[in-house]
BALUM-784403 format. One record per atom (N, C-alpha, C, O): y, z, x. Coordinates in steps of 0.1 Angstrom, whole numbers, padded with zeros to 4 digits, always signed. Each point is the difference from the previous one (the first is absolute). Example, Ala and Ser with C-alpha at 12.3 -4.5 7.8 and 13.67 -1.06 7.14 Angstrom:
! residues 2
-0057+0078+0132+0012+0000-0009+0012+0000+0009+0000+0007+0010+0011-0014-0014+0011+0000+0009+0011+0008-0008+0011+0001+0005
This chain:
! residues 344
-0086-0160+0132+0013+0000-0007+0006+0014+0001-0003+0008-0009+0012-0005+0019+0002+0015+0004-0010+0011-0003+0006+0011+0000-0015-0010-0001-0008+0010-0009+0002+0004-0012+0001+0011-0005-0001-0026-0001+0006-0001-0014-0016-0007-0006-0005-0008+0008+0000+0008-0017-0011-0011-0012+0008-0006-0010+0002+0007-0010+0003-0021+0013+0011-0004-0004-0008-0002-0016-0012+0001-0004+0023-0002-0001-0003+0000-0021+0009-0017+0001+0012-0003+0000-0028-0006+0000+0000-0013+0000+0001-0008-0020-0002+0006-0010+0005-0013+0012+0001-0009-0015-0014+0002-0008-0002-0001-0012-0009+0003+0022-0014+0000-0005+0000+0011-0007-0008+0000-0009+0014+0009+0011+0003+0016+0001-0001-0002-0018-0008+0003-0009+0024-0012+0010+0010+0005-0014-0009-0006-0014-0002+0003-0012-0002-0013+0021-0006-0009-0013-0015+0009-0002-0004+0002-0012-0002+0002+0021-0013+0013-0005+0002+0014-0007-0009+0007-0003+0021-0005+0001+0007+0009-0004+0009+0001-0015+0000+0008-0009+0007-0019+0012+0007-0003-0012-0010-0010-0014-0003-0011+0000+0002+0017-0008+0001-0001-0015+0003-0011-0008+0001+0003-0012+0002-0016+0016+0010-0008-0012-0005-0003-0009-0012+0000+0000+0021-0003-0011-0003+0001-0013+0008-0013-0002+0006-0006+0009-0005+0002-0022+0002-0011-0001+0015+0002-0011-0002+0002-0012+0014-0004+0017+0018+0000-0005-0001+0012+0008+0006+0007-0008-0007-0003+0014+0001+0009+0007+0003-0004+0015-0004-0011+0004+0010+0019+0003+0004-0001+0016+0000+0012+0005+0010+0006-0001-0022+0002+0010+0001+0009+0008+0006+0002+0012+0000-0009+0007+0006+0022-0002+0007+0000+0009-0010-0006+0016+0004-0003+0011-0017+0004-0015-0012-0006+0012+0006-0016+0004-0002-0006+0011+0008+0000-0022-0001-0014-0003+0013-0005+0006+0002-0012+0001+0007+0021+0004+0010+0000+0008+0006+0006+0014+0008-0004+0008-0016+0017-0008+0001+0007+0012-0002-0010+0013-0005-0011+0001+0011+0018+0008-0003-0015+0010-0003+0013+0014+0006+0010+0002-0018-0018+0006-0010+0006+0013+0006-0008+0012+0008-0009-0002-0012+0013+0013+0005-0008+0013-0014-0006+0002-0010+0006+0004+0011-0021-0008-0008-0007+0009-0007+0001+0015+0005+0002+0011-0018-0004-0017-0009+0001+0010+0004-0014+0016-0001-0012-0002+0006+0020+0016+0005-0011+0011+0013+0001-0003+0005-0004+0011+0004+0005-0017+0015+0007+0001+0004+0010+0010-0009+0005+0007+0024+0000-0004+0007+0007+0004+0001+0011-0006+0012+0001-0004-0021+0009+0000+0002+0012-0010+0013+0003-0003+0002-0004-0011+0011+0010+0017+0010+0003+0004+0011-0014-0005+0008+0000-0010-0011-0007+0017+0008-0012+0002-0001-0002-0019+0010+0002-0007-0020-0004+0003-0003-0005-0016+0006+0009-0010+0006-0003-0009-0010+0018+0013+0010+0009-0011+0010-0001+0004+0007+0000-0011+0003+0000+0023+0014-0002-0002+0004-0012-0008+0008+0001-0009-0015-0011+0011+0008-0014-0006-0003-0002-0012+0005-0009-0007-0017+0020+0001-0003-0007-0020+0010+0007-0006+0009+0007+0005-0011-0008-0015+0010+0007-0012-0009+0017-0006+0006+0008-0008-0013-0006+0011-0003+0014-0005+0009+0009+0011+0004+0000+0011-0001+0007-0023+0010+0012+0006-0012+0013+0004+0003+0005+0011-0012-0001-0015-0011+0006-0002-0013-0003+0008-0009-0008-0004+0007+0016+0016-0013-0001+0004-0006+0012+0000+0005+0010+0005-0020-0013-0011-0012+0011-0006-0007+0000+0010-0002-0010+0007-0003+0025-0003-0016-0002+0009-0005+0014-0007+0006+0008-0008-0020-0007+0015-0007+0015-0005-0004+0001+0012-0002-0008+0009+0001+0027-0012-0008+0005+0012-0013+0011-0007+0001+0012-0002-0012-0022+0000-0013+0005-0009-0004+0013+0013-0008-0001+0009+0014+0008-0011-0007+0015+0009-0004+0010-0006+0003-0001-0012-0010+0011+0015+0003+0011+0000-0002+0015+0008-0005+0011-0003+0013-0017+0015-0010+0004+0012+0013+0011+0004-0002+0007+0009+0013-0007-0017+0008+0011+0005+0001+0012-0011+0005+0011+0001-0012-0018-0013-0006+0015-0005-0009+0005+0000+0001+0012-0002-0010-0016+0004-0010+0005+0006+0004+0005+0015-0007+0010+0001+0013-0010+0009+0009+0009+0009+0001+0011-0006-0006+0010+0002+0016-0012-0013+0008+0012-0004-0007+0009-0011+0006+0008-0007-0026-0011+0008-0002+0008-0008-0003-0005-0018-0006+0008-0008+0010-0018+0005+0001-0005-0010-0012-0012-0010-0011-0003+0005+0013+0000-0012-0012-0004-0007-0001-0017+0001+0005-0006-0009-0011-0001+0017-0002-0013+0006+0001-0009-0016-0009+0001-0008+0022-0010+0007-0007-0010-0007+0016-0011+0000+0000-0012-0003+0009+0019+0006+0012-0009-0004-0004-0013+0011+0010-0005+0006-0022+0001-0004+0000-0013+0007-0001-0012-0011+0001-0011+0004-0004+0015-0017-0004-0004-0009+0010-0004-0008-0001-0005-0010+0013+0008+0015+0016-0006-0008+0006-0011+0000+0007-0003-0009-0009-0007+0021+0006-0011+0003-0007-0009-0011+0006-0004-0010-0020+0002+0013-0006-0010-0008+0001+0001-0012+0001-0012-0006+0001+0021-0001-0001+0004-0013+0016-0006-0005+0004-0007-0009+0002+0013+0017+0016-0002-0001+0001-0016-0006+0002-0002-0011-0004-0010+0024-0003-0011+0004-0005-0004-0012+0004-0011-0004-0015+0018-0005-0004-0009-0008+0007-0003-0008+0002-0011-0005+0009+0027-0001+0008-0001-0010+0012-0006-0001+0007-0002-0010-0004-0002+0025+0017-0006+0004-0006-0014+0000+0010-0007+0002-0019-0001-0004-0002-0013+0005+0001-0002-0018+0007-0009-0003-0011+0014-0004-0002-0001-0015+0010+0004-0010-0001+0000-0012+0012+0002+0019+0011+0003-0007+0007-0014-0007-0002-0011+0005+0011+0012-0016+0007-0012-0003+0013-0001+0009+0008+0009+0003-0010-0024+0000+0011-0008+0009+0009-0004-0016-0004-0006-0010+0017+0012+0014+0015+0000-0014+0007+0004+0008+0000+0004+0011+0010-0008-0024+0013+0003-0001+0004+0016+0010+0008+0001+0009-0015+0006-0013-0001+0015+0002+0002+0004+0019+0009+0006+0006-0019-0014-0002-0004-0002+0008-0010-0016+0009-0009-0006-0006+0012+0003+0017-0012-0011+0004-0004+0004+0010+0007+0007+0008-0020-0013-0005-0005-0001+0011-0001+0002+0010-0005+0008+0008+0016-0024-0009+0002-0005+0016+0010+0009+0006+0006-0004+0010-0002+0016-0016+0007+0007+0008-0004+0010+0011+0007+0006+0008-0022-0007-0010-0014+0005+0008-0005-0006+0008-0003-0011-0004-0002+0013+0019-0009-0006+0008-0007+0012+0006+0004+0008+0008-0018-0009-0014-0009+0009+0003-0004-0002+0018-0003-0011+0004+0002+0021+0004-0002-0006+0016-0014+0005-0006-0006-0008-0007+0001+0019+0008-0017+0006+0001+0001+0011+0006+0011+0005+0003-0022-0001+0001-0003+0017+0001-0007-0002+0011-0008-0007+0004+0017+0020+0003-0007+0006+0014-0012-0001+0002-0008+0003-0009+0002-0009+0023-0013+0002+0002-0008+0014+0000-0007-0001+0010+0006+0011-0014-0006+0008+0003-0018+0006-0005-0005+0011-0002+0003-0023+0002-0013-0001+0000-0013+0009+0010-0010+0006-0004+0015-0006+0017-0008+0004+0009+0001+0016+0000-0008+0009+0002+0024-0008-0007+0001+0018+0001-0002+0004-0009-0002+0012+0000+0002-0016-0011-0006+0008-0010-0015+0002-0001-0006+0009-0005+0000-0023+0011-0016+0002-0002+0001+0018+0011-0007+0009-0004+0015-0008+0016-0003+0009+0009+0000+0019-0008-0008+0010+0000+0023-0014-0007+0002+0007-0008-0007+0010-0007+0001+0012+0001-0011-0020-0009-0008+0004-0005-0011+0010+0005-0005+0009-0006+0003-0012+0016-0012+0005+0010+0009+0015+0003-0007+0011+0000+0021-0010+0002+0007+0011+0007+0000+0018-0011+0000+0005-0011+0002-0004+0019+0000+0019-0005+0014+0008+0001+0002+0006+0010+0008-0008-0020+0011+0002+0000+0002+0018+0004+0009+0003+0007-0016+0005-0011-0003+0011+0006-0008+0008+0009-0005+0011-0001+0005-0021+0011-0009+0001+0010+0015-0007+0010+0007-0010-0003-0005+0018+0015+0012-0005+0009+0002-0008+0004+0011-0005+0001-0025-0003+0004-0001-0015+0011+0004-0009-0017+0009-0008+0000-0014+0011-0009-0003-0009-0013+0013-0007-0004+0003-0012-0003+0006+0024+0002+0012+0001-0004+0011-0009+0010+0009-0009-0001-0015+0017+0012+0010-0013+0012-0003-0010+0000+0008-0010+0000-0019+0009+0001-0004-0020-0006+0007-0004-0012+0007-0010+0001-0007+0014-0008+0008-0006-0015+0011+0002+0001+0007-0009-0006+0002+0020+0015+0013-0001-0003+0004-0014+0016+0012-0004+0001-0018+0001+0004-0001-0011+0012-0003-0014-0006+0004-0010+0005-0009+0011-0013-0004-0011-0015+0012-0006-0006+0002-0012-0001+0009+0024-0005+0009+0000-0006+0008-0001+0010+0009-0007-0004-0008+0010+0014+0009-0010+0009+0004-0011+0003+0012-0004+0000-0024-0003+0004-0007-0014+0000+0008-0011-0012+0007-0010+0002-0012+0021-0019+0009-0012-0008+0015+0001-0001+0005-0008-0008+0004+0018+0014+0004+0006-0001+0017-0011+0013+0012+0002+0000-0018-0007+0005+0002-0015+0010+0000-0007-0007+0011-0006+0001-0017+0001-0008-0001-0010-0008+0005-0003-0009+0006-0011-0001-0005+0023-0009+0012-0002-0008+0012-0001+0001+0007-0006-0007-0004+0014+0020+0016+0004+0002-0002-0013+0003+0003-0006-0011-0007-0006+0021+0002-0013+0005+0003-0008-0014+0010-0007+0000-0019+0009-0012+0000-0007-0007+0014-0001-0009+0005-0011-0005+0001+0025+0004+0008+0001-0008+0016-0006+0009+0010-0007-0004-0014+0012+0014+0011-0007+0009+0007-0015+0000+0012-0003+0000-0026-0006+0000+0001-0010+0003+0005-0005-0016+0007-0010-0002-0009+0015-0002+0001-0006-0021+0016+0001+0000+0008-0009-0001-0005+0024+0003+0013+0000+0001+0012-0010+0005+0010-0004-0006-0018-0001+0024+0013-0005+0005-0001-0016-0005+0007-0010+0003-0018+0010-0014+0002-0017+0000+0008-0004-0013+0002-0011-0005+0004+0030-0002+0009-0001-0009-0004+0002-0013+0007-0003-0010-0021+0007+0012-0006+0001-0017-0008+0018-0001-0002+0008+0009+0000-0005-0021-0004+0015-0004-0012+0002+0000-0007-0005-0009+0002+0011+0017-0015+0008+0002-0002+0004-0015+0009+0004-0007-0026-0006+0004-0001+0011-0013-0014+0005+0003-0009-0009-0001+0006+0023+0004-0009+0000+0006-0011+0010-0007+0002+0012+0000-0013-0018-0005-0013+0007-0004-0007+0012+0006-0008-0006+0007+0006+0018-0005-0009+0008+0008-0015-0002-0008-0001-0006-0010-0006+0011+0015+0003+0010+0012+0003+0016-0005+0002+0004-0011-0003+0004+0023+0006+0014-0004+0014-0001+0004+0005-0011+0001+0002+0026+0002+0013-0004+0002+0000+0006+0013+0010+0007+0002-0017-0008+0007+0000-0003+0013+0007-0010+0005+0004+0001+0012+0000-0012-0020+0001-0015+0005+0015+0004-0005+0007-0010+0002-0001+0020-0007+0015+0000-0001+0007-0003+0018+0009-0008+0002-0015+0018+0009+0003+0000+0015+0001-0015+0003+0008-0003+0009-0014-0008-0014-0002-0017+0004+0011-0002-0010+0007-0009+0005-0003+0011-0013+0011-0007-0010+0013+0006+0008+0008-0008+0005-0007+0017-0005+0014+0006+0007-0001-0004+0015+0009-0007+0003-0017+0008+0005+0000-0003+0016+0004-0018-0004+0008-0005+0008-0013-0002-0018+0003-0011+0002+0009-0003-0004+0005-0009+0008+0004+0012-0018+0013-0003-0008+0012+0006+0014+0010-0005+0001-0013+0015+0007+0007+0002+0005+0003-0004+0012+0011+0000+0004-0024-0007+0003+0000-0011+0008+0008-0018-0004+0007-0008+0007-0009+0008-0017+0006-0012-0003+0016+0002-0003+0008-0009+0002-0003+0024-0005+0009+0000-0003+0011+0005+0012+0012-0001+0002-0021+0005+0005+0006+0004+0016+0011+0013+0000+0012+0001+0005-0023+0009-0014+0012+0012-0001-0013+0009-0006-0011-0006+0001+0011+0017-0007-0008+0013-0008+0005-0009-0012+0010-0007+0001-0019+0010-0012+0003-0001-0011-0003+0010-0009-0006+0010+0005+0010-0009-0019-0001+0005-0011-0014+0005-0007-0009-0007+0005+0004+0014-0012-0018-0003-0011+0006+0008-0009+0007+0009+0003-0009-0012-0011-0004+0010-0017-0012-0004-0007-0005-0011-0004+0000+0026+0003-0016-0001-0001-0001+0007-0013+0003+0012-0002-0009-0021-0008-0002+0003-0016-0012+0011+0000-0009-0006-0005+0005+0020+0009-0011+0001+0000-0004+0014+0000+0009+0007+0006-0019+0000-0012-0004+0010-0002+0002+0012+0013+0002+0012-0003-0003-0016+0015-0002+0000+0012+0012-0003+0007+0008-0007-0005-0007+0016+0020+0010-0004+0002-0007-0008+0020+0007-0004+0010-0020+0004-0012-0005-0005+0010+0009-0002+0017+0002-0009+0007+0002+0022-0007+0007+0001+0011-0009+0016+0010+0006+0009+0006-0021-0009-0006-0006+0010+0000+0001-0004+0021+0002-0010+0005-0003+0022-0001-0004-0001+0015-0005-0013+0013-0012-0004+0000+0021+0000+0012-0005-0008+0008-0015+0004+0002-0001+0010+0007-0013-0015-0012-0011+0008+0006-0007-0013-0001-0012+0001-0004+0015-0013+0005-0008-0011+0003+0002-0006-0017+0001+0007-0011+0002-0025+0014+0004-0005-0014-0013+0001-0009-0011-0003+0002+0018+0008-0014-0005-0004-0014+0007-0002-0015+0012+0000+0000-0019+0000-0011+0012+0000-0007+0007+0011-0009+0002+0002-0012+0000+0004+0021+0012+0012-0004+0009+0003+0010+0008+0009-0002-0007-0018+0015+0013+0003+0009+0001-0015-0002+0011+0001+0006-0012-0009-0007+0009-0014+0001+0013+0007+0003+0002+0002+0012+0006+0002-0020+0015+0000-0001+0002+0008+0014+0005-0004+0010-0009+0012-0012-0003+0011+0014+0004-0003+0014+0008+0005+0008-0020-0019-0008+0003-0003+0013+0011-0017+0003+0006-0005+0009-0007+0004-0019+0013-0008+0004+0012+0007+0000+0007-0004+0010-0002+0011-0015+0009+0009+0000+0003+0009+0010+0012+0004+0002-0023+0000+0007-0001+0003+0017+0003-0008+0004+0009+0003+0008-0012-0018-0009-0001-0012+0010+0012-0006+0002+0003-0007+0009+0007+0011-0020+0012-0006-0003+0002-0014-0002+0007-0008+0006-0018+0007-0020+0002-0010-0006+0005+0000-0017+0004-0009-0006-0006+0021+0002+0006+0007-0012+0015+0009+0003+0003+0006+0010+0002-0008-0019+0012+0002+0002+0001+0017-0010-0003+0011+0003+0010-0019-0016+0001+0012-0014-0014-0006-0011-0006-0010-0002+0005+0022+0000-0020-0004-0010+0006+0015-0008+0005+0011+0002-0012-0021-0012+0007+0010-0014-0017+0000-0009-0005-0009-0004+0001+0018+0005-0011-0001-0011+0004+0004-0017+0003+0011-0004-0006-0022-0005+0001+0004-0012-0014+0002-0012-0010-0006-0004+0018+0019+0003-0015+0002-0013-0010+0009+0004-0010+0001-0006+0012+0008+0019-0008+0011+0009-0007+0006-0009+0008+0002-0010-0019+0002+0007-0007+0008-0005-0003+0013+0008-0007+0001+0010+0014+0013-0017+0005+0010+0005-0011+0013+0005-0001+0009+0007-0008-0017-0018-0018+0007+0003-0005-0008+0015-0011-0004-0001+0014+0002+0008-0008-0013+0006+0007-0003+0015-0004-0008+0010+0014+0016-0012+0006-0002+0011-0002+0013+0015-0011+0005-0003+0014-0001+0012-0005+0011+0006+0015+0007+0004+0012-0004-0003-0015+0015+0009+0011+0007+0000+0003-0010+0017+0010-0004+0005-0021+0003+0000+0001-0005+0016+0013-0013-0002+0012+0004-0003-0016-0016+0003+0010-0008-0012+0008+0003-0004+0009-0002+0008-0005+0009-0019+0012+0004-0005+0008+0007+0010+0012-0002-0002-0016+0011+0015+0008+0004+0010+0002-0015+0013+0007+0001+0010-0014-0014-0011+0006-0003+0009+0011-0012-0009+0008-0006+0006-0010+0003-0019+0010-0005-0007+0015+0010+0005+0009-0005+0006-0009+0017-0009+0010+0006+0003+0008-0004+0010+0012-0005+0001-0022+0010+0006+0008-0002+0017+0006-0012+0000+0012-0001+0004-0019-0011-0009+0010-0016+0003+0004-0004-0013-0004-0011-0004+0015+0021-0004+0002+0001-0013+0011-0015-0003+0003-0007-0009+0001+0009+0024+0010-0010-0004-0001-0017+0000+0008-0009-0001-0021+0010+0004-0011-0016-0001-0009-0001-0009-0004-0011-0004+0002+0026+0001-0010-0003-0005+0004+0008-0016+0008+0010+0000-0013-0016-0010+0004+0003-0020-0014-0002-0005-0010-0006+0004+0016+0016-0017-0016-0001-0009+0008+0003-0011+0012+0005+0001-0018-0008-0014-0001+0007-0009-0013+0003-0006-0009-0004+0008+0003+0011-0021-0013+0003-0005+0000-0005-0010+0009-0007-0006-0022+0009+0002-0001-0012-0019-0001+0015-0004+0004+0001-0012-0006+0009+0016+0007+0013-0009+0014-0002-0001+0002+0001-0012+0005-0002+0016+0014+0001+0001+0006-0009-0010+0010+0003-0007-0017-0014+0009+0002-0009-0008-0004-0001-0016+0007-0002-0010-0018+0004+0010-0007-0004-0012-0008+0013-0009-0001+0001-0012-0002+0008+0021-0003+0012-0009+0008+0013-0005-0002+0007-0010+0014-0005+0021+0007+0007+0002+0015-0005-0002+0009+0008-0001-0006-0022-0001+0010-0007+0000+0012+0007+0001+0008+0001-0008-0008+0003+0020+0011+0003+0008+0008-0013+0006+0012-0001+0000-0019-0007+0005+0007-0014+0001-0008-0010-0007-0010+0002-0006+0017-0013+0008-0003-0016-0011-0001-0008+0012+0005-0002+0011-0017-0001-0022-0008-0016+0009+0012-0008+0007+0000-0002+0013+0012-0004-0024+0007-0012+0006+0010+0005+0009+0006-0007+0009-0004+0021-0012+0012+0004+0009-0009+0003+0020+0006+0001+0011-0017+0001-0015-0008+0005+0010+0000-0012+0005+0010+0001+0007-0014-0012-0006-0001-0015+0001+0015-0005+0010+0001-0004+0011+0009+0008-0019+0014-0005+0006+0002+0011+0014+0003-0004+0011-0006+0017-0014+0005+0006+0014-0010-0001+0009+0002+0004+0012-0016-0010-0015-0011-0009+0014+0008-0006+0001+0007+0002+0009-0005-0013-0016+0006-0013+0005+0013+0005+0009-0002+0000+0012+0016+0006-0015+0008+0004+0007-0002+0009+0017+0008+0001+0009-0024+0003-0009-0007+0005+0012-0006-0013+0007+0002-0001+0012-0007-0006-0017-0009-0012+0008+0008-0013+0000-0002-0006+0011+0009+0001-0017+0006-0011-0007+0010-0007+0005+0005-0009-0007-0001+0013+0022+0005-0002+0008-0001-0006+0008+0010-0005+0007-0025+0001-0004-0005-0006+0011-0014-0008-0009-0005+0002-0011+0002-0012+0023-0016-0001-0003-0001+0009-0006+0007+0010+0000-0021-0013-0010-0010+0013+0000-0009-0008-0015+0003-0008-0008-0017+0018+0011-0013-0008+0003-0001+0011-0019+0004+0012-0002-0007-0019-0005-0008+0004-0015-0018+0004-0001-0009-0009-0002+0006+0023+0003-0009+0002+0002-0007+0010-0013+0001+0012-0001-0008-0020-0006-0011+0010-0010-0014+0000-0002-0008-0009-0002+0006+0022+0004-0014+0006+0000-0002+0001-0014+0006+0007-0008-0019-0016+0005-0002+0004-0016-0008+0011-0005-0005+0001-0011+0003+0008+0021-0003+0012-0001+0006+0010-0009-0005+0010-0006+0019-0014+0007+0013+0008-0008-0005-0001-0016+0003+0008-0008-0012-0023+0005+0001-0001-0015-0010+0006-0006-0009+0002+0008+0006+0004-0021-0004+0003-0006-0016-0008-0003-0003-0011-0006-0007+0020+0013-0013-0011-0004-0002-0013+0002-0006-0008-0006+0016+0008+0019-0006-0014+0004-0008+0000+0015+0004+0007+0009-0013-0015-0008-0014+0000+0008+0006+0003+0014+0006-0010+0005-0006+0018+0001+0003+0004+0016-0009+0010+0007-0011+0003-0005+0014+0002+0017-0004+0007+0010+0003+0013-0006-0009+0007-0004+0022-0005+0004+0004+0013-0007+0006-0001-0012+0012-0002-0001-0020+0002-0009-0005-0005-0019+0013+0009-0005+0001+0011+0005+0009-0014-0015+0007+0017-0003-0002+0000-0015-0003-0012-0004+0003+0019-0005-0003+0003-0015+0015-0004+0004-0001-0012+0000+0013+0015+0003+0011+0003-0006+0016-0004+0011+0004+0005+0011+0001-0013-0020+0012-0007+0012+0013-0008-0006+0002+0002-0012+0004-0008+0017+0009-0010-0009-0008-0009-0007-0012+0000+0003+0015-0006-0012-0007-0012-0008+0005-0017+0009+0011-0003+0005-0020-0003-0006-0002-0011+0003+0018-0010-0005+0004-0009+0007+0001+0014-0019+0006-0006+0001+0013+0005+0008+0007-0008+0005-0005+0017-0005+0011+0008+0010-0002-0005+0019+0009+0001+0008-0021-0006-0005-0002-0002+0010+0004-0015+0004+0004-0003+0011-0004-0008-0026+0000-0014-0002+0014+0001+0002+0004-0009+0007+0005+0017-0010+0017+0003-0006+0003+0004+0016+0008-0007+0007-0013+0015-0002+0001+0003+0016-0003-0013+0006+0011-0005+0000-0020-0003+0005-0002-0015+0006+0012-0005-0006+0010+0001+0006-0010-0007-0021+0011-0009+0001+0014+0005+0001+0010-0007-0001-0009+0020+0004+0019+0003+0006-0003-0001+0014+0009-0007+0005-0017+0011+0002+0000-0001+0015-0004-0013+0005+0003-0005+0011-0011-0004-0023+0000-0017+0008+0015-0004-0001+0003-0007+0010+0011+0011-0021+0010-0003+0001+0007-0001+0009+0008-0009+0001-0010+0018+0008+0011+0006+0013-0005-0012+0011-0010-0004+0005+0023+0002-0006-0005-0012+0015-0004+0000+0014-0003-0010+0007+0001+0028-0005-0008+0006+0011-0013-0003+0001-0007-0002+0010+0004+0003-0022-0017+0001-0004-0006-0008+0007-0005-0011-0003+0004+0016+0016-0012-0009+0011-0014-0008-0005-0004-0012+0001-0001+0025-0008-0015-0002-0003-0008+0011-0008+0003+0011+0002-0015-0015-0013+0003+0004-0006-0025+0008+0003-0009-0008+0000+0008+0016+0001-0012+0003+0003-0009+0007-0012+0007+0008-0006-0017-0009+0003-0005+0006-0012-0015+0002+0006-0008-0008+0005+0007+0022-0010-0015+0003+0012-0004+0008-0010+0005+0002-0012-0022+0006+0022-0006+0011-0007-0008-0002-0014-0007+0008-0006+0010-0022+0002-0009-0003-0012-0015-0004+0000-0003-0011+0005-0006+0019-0009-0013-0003+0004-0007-0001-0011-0005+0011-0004+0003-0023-0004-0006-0006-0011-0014+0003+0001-0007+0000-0010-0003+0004+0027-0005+0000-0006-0010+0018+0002-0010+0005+0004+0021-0002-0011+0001+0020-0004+0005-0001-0014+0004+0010-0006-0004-0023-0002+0006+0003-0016-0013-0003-0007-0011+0001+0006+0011-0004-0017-0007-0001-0010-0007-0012+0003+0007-0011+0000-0019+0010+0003-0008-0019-0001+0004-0005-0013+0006-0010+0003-0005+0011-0013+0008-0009-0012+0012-0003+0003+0003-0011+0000+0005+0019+0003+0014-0006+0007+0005+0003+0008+0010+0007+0000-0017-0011+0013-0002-0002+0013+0014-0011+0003+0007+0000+0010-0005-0008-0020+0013-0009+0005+0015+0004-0002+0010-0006+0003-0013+0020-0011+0014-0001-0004+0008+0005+0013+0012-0005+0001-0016+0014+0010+0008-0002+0012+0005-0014+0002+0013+0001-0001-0015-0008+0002-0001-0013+0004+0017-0003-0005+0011-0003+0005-0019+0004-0022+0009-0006-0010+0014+0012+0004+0010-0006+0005-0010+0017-0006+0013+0008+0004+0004-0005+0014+0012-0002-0003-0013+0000+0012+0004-0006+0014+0004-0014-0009+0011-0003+0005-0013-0004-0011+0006-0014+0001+0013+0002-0008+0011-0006+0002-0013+0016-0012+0015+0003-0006+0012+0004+0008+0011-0002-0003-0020+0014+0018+0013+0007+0004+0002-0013+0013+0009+0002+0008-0014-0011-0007+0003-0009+0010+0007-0011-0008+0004-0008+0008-0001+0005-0019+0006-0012-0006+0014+0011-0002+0012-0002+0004-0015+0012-0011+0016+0008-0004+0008-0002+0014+0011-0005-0002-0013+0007+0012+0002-0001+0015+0005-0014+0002+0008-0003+0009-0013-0003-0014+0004-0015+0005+0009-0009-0012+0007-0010+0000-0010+0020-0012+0014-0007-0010+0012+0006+0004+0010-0006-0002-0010+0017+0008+0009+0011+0003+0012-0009+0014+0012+0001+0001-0020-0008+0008+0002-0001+0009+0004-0013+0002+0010-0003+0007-0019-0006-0012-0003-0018-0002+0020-0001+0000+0008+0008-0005-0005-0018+0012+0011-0006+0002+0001-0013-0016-0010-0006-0003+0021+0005-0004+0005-0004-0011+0002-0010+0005+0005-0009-0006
């Protein structure tokens, strides 16, 4: 199934929870039947919303980073199948497809030496690999008229959201990237800190605005080639913002949108930005979770909002006692997204 592990009814019902007056969102979400037309079936149901994951972590470990955000999808999955089906929100506004095959490259992964040369080109050749797949995936979701919501993964898998949105859309598109990082680091083989990088070479990115830069964190190298393509490329800082309050959150919010909001363009957050929550790159210190929820649901509003990506969460680098709350934060910033968005 494209190099997809389809997320079957067996799935929802092993997953989902029911209780008894109660109705979980498991209990309504709707899967593409096993011997269907994948494609053919999400155009014609009623979910405006198709989910997949990409359980990786093979483009941070590329980039140097601490292996675990493969561990987000599932966890995610448990928490979105268990949510209440209301008024608020339902279900069936959801059709879960499933998660990338990447079974064989991660087992390889593991074996590789990200600092070691041959190691590294294997892994960033890895990250290629899914890197096809997604863009196909996201492509195809698009032209059958419904919204990608897509699980990482690192944010390597930003290059497959943008190459695909922009394929379907048959032009460069837009990104605004919620994130500590401005992952636009050097062509030197994919991982996850040039995603944006190299689509933005490829001329599949258009204007990419990063919000919320962390000013410790960023390089001078970076910051000089932002310059140069100043007029594509926008940032602001969560100093700027929030310690230094030289500018405001909402007003900062409206002049991205006035930069991106024009065109397509792809909703991308690293939950790396948040404050103690389980990632690759962990931060003591960032926007709060709810400023980020307030960010998703103004940008699910805009009718550009291609798609919306949430990566870098690696549940399993948090606490073993609450090992799910990644999970549980991903199902909030994916439902705010979809009340934001969901057609009346």
């Amino acid at each position: 199934m494209e190099n997809i592990i389809p997320f079957t009814v067996n799935d929802l019902t092993k997953y989902t929870l029911q209780r008894s007056g109660e109705v979980k969102f498991g209990e309504r979400i709707h899967t593409v039947p096993t011997g269907t037309d994948i494609w053919e079936h999400i155009r014609t149901e009623e979910p405006e919303f198709v989910l997949f994951g990409i359980p990786e972590d093979i483009g941070v470990r590329a980039n140097y980073g601490r292996p675990g955000t493969a561990s987000a999808w599932e966890s995610a999955i448990r928490s979105i199948v268990n949510l209440q089906h209301n008024k608020f929100l339902k279900g069936n506004r959801l059709l879960i497809l499933g998660q990338v095959d990447v079974a064989e490259a991660m087992k390889e992964a593991a074996t590789l030496d990200a600092s070691a040369k041959e190691g590294r080109k294997r892994l960033s050749e890895l990250v290629e690999s899914i890197d096809k797949i997604v863009s196909h995936l996201v492509c195809k979701i698009l032209l059958a008229g419904k919204t990608p919501i897509i699980i990482g993964g690192g944010h390597n898998n930003a290059y497959g959201n943008i190459k695909g949105t922009a394929l379907a859309k048959g032009k460069p598109v837009n990104a605004i990237n919620f994130d500590a990082h401005t992952d636009f680091r050097m062509l030197e083989g994919r991982h996850s800190g040039n995603g944006f990088t190299y689509a933005f070479e490829e001329g599949f990115l258009k204007n990419y605005f990063i919000f919320g830069l962390h000013e410790n964190y960023t390089s001078k190298a970076v910051m000089e080639t932002i310059r140069e393509n100043n007029a594509r490329i926008k940032f602001n800082t969560y100093e700027q913002i929030a310690i230094r309050e030289e500018k405001s959150f909402t007003a900062e919010i409206i002049h991205a949108l006035n930069f991106i909001g024009d065109a397509p363009f792809g909703v991308e957050i690293d939950l790396d930005s948040l404050p103690n929550v389980a990632s690759s790159a962990m931060t003591p210190t960032g926007f709060s979770i709810e400023k980020a929820r307030k960010f998703i649901h103004f940008m699910g509003e805009q009718e550009n909002a291609a798609y919306l990506h949430l990566c870098e969460g690696a549940p399993d680098l948090g606490s073993d006692k609450n090992s799910h709350l990644t999970g549980k934060l991903i199902a909030y910033l994916v439902t705010d997204f979809m009340k934001a968005k969901s057609k009346p």
